[in-house]
C-alpha atoms as one frame of an Amber mdcrd trajectory, in Angstrom:
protein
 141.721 114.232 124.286 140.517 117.732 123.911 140.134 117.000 120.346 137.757
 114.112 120.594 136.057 115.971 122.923 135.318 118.479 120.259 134.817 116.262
 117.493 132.102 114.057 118.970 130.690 117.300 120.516 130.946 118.811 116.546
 129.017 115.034 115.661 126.439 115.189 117.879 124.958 118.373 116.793 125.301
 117.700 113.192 123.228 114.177 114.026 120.860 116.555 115.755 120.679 119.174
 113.163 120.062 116.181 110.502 117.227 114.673 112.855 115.329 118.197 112.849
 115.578 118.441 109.040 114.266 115.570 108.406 111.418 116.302 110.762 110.855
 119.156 108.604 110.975 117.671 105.398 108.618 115.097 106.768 106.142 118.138
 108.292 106.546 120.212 104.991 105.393 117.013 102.775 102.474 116.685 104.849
 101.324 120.122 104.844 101.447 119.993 101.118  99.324 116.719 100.818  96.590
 117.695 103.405  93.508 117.515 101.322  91.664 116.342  98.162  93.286 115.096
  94.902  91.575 113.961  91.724  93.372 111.789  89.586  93.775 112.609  86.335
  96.023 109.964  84.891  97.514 106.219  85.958  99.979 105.104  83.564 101.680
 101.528  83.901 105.110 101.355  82.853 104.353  97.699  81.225 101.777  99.624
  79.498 104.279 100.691  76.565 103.370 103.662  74.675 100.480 106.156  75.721
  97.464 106.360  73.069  94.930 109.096  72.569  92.501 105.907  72.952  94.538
 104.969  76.240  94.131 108.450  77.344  90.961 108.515  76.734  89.749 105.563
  78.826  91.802 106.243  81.553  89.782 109.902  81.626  87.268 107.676  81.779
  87.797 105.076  83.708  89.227 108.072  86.881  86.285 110.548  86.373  85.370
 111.192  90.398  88.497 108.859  91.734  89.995 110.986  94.088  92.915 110.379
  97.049  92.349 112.406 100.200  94.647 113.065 103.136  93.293 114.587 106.380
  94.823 116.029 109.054  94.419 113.350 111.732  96.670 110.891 109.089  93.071
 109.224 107.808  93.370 108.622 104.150  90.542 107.878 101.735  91.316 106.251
  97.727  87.960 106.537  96.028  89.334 104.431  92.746  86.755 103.640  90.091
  83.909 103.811  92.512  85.838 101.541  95.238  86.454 103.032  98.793  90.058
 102.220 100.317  90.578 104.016 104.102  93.318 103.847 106.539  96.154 105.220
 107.742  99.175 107.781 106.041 102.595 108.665 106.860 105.340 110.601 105.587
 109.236 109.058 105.489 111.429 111.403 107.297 112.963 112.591 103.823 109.454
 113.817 102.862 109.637 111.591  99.825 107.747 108.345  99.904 104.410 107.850
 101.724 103.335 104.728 103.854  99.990 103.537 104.424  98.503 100.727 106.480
  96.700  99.148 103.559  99.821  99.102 101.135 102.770  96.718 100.959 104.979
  99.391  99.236 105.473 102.955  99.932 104.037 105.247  97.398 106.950 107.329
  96.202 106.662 111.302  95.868 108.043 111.881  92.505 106.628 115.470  92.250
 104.607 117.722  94.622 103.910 121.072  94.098 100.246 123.237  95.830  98.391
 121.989  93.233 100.243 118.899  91.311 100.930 115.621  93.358 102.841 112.553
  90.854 103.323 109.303  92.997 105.091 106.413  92.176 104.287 102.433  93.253
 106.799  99.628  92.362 104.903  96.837  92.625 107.045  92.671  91.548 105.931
  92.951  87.691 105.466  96.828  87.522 105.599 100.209  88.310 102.724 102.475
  88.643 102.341 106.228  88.047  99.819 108.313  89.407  99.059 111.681  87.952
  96.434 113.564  90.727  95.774 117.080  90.513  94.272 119.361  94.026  90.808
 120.284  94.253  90.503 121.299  98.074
């Protein structure tokens, strides 16, 4: 009896322990997102092969789209000149990102102070943004 008191004891702060690092993970993510991002490159995986002349639009078709997370967990997609605001979140992992506008999460594939790559599965395709901090 002693023992199961000891093991669930030994379970219960490891369940704890897990709780608070995900909390963390979460917390870290979202320090690292707070603020402006510029995209500098979507690529579609149905897409095939990347061009210089697909590069090129795509420069062109992003200058001034942007993807801005605030403090208060307001989000703002300027996207080719359209507006898209709502609401963000972080998963508890610190590796996906929910909004209230989106059906799927946006998946953190990379995320560094100054490089953000986010992933979007959508039924035909997947989606990968390339953004790049300004502020």
């Amino acid at each position: 009896m002693k023992n199961f008191k000891i093991i669930s004891l030994a379970l219960l702060v490891t369940m704890f322990s897990a709780c608070g690092l995900f909390q963390n993970a979460a917390s870290k993510t979202e320090k690292k997102l707070i603020g402006k991002w510029d995209f500098t490159f979507v690529k579609s995986a149905s897409a095939g092969e990347v061009t210089q002349e697909y590069e090129d639009l795509m420069k062109e078709l992003l200058k001034d789209s942007y993807f801005r997370f605030d403090t208060n967990k307001k989000y703002e997609i300027n996207l080719m000149n359209e507006i898209i605001a709502g609401e963000w979140t972080v998963a508890e992992d610190g590796k996906s990102i929910s909004t209230d506008k989106a059906e799927s999460k946006l998946e953190i594939i990379e995320l560094t102070t100054t490089k953000l790559v986010l992933s979007s599965k959508t039924n035909e395709d997947i989606i990968t943004m390339y953004l790049q901090k300004t502020k």
